[in-house]
C-alpha positions in Angstrom: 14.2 -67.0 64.7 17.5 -68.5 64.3 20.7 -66.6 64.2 23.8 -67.2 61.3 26.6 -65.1 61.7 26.6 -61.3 62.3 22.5 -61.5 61.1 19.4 -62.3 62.5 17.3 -65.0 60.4 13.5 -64.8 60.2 11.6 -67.4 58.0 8.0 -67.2 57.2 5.4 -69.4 55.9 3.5 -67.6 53.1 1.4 -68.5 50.3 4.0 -67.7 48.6 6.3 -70.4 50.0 9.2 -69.6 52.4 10.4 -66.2 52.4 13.5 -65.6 54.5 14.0 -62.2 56.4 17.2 -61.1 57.6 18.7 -58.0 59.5 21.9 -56.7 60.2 22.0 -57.0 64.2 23.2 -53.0 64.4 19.6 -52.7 62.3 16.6 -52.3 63.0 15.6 -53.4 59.5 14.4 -56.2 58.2 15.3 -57.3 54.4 13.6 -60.0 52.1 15.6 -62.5 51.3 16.5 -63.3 47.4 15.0 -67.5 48.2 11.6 -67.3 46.9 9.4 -70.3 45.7 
């Protein structure tokens, strides 16, 4: 997990290809990034 700005970045393998995850550190929730393959 790295971390950019006020958000914590989680990026996943998938079959899919990379799908980035990202939260708002007040959050607890995690939101799929718009960068798909």
């Amino acid at each position: 997990m790295a971390k950019l700005g006020d958000f914590d970045w989680l990026i996943l393998t998938s079959a899919n290809g990379v799908e980035f995850f990202f939260k708002d550190c007040n959050t607890t929730v995690w939101t799929v990034g718009p960068w798909r393959d």
